[in-house]
N, CA, C and O atoms as a DFTB+ gen file, in Angstrom:
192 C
 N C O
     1  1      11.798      -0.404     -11.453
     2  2      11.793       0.801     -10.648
     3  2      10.474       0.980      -9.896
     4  3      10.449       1.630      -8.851
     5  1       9.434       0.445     -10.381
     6  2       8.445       0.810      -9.564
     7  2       8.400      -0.192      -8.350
     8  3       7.559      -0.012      -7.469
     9  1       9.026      -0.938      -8.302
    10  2       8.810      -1.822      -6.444
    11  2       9.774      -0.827      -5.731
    12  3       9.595      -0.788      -4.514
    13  1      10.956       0.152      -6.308
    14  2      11.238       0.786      -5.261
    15  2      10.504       2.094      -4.930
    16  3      10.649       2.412      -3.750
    17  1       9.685       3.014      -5.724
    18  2       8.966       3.549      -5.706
    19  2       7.923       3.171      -4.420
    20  3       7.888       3.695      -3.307
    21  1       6.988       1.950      -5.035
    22  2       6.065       1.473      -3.943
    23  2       6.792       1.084      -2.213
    24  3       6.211       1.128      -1.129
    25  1       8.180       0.730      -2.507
    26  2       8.866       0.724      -0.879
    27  2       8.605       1.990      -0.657
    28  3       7.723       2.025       0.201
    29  1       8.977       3.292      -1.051
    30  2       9.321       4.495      -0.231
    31  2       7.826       5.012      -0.248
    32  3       7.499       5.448       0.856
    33  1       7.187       5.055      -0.864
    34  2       5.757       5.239      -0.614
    35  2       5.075       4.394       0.716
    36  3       4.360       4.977       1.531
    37  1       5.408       2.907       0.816
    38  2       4.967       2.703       2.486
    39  2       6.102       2.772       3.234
    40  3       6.350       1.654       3.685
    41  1       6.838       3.524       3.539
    42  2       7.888       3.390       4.179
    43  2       7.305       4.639       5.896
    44  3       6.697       5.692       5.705
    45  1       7.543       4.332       6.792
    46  2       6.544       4.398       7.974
    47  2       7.392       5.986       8.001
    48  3       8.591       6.209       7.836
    49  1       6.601       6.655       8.192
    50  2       6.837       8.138       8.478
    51  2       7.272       8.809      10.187
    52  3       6.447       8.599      11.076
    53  1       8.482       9.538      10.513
    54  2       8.539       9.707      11.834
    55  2       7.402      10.451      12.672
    56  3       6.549      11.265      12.316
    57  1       7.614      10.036      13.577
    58  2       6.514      10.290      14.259
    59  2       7.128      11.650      15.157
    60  3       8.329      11.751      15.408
    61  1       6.083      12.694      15.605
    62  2       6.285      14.221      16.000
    63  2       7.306      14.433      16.695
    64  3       8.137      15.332      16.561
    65  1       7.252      13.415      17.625
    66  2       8.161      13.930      18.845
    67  2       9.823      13.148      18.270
    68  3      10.904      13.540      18.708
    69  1       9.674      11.990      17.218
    70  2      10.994      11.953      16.494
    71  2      11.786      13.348      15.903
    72  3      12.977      13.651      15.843
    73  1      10.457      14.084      15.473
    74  2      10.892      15.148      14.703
    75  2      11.277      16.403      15.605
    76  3      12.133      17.213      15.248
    77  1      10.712      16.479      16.569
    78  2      10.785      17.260      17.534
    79  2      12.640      16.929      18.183
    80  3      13.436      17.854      18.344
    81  1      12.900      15.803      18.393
    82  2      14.130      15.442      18.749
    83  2      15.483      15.589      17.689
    84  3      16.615      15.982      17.973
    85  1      14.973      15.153      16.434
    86  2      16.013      15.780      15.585
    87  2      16.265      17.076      15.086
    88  3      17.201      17.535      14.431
    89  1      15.059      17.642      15.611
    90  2      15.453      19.393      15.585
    91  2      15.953      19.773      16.790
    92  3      16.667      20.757      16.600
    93  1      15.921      19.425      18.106
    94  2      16.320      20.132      19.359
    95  2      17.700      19.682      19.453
    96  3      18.143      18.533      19.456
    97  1      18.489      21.163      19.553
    98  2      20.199      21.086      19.261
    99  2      20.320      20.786      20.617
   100  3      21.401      20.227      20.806
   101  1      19.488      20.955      21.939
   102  2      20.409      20.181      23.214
   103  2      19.716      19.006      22.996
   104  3      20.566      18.553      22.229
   105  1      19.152      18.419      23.020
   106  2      19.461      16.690      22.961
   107  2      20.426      16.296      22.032
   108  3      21.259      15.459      22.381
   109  1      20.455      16.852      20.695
   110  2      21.621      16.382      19.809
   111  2      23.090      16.813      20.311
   112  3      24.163      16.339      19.936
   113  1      22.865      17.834      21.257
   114  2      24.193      17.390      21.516
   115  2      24.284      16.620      22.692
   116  3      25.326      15.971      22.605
   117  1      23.663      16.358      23.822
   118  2      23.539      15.183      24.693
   119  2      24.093      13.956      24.171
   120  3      24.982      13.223      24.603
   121  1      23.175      13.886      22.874
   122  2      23.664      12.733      22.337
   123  2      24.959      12.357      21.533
   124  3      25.375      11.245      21.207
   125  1      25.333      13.266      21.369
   126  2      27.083      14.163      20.816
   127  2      27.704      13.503      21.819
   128  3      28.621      12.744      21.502
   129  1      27.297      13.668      23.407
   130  2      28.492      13.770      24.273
   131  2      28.264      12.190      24.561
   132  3      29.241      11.454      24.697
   133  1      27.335      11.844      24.623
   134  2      27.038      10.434      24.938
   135  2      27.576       9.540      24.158
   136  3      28.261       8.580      24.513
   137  1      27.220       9.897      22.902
   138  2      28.110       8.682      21.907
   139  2      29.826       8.821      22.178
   140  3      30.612       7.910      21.919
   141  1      30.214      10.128      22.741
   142  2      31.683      10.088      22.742
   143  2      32.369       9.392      23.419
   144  3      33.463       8.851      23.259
   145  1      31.050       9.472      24.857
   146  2      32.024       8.715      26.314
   147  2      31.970       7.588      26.086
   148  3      32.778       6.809      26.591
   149  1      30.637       7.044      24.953
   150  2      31.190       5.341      24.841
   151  2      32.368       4.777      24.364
   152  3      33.135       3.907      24.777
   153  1      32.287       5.797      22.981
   154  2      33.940       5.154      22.315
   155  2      35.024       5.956      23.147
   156  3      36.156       5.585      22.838
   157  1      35.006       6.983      24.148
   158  2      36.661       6.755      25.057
   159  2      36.269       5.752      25.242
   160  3      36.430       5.003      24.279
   161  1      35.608       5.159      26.392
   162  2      35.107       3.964      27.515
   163  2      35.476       2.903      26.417
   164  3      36.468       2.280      26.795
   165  1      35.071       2.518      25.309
   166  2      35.645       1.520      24.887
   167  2      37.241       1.653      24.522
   168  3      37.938       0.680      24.810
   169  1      37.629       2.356      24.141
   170  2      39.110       2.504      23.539
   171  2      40.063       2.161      24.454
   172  3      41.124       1.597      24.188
   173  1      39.467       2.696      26.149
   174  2      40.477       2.650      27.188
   175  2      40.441       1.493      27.740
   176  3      41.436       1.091      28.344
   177  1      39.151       0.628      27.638
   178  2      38.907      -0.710      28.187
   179  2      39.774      -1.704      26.684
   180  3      39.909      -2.910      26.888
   181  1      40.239      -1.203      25.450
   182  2      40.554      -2.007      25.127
   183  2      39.723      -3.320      24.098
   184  3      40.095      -4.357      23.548
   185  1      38.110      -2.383      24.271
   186  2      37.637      -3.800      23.903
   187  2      37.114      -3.694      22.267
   188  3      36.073      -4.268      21.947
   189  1      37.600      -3.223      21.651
   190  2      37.726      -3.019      20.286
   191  2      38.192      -3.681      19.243
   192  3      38.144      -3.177      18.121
């Protein structure tokens, strides 16, 4: 147990403006709408 311990201990911390982005509800949903139009766009192209 302690090598997984020592992983999450260096494990690289987000950086501000990561954090800043996973709190701001309009980019998350930007990114809501964005991930959607890919999977129509794929479903209708078929390429799945």
């Amino acid at each position: 147990m302690d090598n997984v311990t020592a992983d999450i201990q260096n494990a690289p911390l987000p950086t501000a403006q990561t954090l800043r982005r996973r709190n701001h509800v309009a980019y998350q949903a930007w990114r809501f709408v964005a991930l959607n139009v890919r999977f129509v766009t794929m479903i209708f192209k078929g390429d799945h």
